[in-house]
VEXDREN-2710 file (C-alpha; in Angstrom, 1 decimal):
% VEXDREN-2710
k/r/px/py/pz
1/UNK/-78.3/-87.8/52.1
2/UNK/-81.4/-86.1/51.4
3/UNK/-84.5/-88.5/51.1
4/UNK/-88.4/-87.3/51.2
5/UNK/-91.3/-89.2/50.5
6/UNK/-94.8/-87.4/49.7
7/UNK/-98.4/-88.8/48.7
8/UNK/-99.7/-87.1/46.0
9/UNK/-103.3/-85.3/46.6
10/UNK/-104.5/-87.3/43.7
11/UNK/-103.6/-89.8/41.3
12/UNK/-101.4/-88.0/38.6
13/UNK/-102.1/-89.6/34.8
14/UNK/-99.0/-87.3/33.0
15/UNK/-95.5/-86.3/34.3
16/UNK/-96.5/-82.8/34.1
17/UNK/-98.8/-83.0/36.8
18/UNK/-95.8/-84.6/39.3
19/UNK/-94.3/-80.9/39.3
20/UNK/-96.7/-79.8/41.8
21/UNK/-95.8/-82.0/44.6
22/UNK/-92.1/-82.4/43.1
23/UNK/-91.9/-78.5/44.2
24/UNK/-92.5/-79.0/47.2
25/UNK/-90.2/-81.5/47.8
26/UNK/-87.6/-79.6/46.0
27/UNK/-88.5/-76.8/48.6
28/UNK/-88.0/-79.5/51.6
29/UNK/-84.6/-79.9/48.9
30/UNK/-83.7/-76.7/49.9
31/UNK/-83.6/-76.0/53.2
32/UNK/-81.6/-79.4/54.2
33/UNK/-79.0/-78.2/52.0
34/UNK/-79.2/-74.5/53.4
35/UNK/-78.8/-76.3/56.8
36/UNK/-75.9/-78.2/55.8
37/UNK/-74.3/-75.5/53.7
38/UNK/-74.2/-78.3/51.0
39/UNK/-75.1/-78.0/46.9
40/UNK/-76.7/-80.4/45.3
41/UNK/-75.0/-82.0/42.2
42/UNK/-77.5/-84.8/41.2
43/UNK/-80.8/-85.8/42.4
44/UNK/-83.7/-88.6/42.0
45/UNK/-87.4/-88.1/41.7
46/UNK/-88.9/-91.6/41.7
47/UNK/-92.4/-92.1/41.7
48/UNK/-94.7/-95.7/42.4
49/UNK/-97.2/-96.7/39.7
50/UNK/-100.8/-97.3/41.0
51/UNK/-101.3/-100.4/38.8
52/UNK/-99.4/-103.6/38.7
53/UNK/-100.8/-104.8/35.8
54/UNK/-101.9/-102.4/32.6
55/UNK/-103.1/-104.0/29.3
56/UNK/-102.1/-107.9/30.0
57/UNK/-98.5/-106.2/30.9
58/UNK/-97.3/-106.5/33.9
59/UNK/-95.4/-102.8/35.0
60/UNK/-92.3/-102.1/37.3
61/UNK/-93.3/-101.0/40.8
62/UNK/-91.9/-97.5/40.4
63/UNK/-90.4/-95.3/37.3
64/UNK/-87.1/-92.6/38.0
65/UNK/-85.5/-89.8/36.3
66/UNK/-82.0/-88.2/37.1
67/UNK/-81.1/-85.0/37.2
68/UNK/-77.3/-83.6/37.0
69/UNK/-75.5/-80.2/37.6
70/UNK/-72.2/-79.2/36.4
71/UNK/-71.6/-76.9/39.4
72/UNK/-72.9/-77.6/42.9
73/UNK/-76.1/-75.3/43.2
74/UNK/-78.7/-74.9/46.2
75/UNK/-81.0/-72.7/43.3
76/UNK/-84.7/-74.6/43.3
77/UNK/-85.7/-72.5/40.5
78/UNK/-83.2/-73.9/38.6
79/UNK/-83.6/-77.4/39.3
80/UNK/-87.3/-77.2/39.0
81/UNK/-86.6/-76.2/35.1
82/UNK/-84.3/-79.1/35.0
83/UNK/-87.0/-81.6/36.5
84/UNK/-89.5/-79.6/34.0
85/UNK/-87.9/-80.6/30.9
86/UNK/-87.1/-83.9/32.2
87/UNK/-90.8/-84.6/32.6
88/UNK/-92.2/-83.3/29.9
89/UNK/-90.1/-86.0/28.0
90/UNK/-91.0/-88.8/30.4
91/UNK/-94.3/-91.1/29.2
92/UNK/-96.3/-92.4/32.8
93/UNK/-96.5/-96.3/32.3
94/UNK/-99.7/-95.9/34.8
95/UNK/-101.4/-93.7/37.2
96/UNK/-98.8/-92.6/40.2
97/UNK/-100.0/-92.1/43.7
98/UNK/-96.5/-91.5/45.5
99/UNK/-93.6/-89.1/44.3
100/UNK/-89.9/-89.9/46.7
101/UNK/-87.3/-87.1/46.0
102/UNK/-83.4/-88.0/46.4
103/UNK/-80.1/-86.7/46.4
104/UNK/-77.6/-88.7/44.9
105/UNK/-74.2/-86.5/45.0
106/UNK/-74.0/-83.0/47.3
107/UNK/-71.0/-81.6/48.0
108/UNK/-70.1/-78.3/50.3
109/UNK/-71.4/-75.1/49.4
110/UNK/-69.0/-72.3/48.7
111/UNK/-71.5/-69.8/48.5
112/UNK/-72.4/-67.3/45.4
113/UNK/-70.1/-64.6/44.5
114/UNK/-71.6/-60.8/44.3
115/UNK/-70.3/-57.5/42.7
116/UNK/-70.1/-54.2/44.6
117/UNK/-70.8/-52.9/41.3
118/UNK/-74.5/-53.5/40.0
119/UNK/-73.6/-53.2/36.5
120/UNK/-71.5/-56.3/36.9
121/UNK/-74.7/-58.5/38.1
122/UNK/-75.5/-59.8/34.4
123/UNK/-79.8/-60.8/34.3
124/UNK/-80.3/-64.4/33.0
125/UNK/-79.2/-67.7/33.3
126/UNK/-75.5/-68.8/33.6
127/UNK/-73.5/-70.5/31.2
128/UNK/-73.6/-73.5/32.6
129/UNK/-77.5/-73.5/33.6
130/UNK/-78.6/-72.9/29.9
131/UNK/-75.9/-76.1/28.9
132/UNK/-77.9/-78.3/31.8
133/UNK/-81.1/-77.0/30.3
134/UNK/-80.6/-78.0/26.8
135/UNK/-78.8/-81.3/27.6
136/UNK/-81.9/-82.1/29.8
137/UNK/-84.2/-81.4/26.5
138/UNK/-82.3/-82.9/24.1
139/UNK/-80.4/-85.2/25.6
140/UNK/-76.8/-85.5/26.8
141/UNK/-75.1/-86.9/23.6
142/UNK/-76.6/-83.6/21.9
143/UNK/-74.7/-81.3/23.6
144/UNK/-71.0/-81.4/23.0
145/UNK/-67.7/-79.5/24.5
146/UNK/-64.9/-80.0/23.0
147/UNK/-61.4/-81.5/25.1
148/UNK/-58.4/-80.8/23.8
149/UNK/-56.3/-83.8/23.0
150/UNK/-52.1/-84.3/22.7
151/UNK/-51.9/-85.0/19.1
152/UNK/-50.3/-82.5/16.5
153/UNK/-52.5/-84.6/13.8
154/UNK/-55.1/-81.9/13.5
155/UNK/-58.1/-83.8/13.1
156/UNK/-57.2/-85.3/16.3
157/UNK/-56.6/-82.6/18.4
158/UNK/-60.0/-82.5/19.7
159/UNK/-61.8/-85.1/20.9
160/UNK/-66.0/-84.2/21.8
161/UNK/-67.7/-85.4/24.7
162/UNK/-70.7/-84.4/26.3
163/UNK/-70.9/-81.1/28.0
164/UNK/-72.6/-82.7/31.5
165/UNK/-69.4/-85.4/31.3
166/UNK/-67.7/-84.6/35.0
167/UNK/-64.2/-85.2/34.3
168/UNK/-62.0/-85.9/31.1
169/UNK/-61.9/-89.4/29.6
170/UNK/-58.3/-89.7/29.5
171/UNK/-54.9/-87.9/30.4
172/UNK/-54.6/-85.2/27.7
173/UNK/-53.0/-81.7/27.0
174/UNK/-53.4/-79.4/24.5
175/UNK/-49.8/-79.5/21.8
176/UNK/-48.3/-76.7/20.3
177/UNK/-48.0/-77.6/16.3
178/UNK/-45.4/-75.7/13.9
179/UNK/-46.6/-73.5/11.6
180/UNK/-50.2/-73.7/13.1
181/UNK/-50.6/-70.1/11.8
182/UNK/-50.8/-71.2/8.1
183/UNK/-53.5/-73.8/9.1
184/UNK/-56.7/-72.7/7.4
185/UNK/-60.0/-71.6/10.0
186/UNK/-62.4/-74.8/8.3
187/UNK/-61.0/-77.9/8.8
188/UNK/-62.6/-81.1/8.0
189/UNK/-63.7/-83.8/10.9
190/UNK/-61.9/-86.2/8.8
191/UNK/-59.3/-85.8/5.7
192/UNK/-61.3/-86.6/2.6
193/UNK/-59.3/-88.3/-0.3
194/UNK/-58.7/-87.1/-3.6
195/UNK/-58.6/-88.3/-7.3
196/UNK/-55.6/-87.7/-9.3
197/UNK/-54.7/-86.8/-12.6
198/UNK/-51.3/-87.3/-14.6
199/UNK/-50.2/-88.1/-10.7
200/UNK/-51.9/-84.4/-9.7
201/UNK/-54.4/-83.9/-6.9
202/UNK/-58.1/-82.8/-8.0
203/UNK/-60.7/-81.0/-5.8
204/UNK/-63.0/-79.4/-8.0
205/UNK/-60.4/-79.0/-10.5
206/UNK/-56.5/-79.6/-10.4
207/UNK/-54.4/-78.2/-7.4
208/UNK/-51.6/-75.9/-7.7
209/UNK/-49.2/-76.1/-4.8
210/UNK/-48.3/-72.8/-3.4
211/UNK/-46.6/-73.4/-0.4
212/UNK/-45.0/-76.6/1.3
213/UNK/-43.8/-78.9/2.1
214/UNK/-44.6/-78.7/5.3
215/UNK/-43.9/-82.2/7.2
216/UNK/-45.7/-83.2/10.3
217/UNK/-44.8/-87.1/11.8
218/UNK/-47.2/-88.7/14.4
219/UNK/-48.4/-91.4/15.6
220/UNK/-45.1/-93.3/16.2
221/UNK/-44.9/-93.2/20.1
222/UNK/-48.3/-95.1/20.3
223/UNK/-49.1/-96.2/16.9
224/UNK/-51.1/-99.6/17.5
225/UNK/-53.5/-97.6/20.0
226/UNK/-53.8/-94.5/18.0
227/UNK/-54.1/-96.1/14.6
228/UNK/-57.1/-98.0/16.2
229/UNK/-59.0/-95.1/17.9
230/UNK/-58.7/-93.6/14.8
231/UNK/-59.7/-96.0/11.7
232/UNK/-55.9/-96.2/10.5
233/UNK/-55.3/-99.8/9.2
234/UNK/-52.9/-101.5/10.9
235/UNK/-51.9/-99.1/13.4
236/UNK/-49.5/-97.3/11.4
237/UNK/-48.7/-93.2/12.8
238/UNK/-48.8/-90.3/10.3
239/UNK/-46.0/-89.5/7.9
240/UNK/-47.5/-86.2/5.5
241/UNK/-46.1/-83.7/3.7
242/UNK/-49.0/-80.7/4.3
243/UNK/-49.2/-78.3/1.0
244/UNK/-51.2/-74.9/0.5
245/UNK/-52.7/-75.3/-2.9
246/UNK/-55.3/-73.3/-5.3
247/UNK/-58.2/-75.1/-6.4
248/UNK/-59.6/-73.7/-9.3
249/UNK/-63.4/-73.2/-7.9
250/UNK/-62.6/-73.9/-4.2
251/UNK/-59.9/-71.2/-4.2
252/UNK/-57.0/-72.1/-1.5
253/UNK/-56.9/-75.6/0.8
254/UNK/-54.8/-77.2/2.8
255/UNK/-53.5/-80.6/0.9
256/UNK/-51.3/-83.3/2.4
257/UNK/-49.9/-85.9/1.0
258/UNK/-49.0/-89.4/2.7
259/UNK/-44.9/-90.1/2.5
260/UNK/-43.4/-93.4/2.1
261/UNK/-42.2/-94.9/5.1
262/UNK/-41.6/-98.5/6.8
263/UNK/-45.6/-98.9/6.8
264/UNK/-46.1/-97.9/3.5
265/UNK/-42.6/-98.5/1.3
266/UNK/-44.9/-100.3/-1.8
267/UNK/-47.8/-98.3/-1.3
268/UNK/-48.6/-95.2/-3.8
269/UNK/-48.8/-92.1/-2.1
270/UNK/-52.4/-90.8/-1.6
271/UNK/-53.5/-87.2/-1.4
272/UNK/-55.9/-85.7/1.4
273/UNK/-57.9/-82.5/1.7
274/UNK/-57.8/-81.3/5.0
275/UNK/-59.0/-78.3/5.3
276/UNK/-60.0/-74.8/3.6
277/UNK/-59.2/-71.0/3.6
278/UNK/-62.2/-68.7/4.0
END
């Protein structure tokens, strides 16, 4: 593990001015990993407050940030963007007079790929540099990738984590669903209900089935888990008949409608919109 301590030259009032001497130690960074044929894939820059006591409040002896990589990297210039954005969100709770540099995860280095063909050496960051980038700016709940998920309901095909996340939350594979070639391109995060009339579904007007029934069960292997992770009361799985209707301002949707079954025998049957056709 990788651990350097420096004194800064003087006492730095703003995160800013920590980049300076953070450089350095992420040149210092560098070269152990070069020795070591290592990449780093999250590191510590902790610095110590001058002042115990600020205003009447007493503060903590030092203050941290973390920095993570979704692919093992040895590039300072990269991480020094990283540690950039990170400070420039970070608020000093006093003066600092030490910075300490740390890696936290490294992991062998398999080197960077090249092209005998200079047209194939693409300028600019890579994909995942500019994801680390944002997620360091805006945070790591703002950036999103999507994971696909085995359930043939379709708003729960997908489940959205963030993009730094190493690893998948839970066993899943992607399903192949019948008929997913009359699925429309816009489909709603969640099926929105709809009014009826005489018995009819209404959005923005009354529907006029086209196509369907097309009849999609779910939900029954695991229905107390699934119907909790997903808001359905009491656990129940899916029983729709899907519809392509015409709305009469919305133009064509996709409709379902919920079928009687064991969990709903005295229940009326609801209508959902689920999604729309460009």
């Amino acid at each position: 593990m990788f651990e350097q301590k420096q004194e800064l030259p003087a006492l730095a009032e703003s995160a800013p001015e920590l980049m300076w001497s953070a450089s350095r130690l992420l040149g210092a960074l560098q070269i152990w990993l070069r020795a070591r044929q290592c990449g780093v894939l999250a590191l510590e820059l902790r610095w110590t407050l001058d002042l115990k006591r600020f205003n009447g409040v007493d503060l903590p002896p030092h203050q941290d940030i973390t920095v993570r990589t979704a692919e093992p990297t040895q590039d300072v210039a990269h991480l020094r963007r990283l540690l950039a954005e990170r400070l420039a969100l970070t608020k000093l709770a006093a003066p600092v007079s030490w910075l300490r540099l740390r890696s936290i995860e490294t992991t062998p280095w398999a080197g960077t790929s090249a092209s005998f063909l200079p047209e194939d050496n693409r300028k600019g960051d890579k994909l995942h540099e500019l994801v680390e980038r944002l997620s360091a700016r805006l945070g790591p709940q703002q950036v999103l990738s999507p994971v696909a998920q085995a359930d043939h309901r379709p708003e729960c095909r997908q489940l959205w984590t963030p993009a730094l996340q190493r690893g998948i939350p839970r066993e899943s594979h992607a399903v192949e669903s019948r008929g997913a070639d009359t699925q429309p391109p816009w489909l709603l995060s969640e099926p929105m209900p709809l009014d009826l009339l005489d018995g009819r579904p209404c959005y923005r007007g009354v529907l006029r089935k086209l196509v369907g029934p097309q009849r999609l069960e779910a939900g029954w292997w695991s229905s107390e888990a699934s119907g909790a992770e997903h808001g359905e009361e009491g656990g129940r799985p899916a029983v729709r008949d899907y519809y392509i209707a015409e709305s009469p301002e919305a133009g064509l949707v996709w409709v379902f409608r919920e079928r009687p079954s064991a969990f709903l025998a005295d229940a009326e049957p609801r209508w959902f919109l689920q999604g729309i056709y460009a």
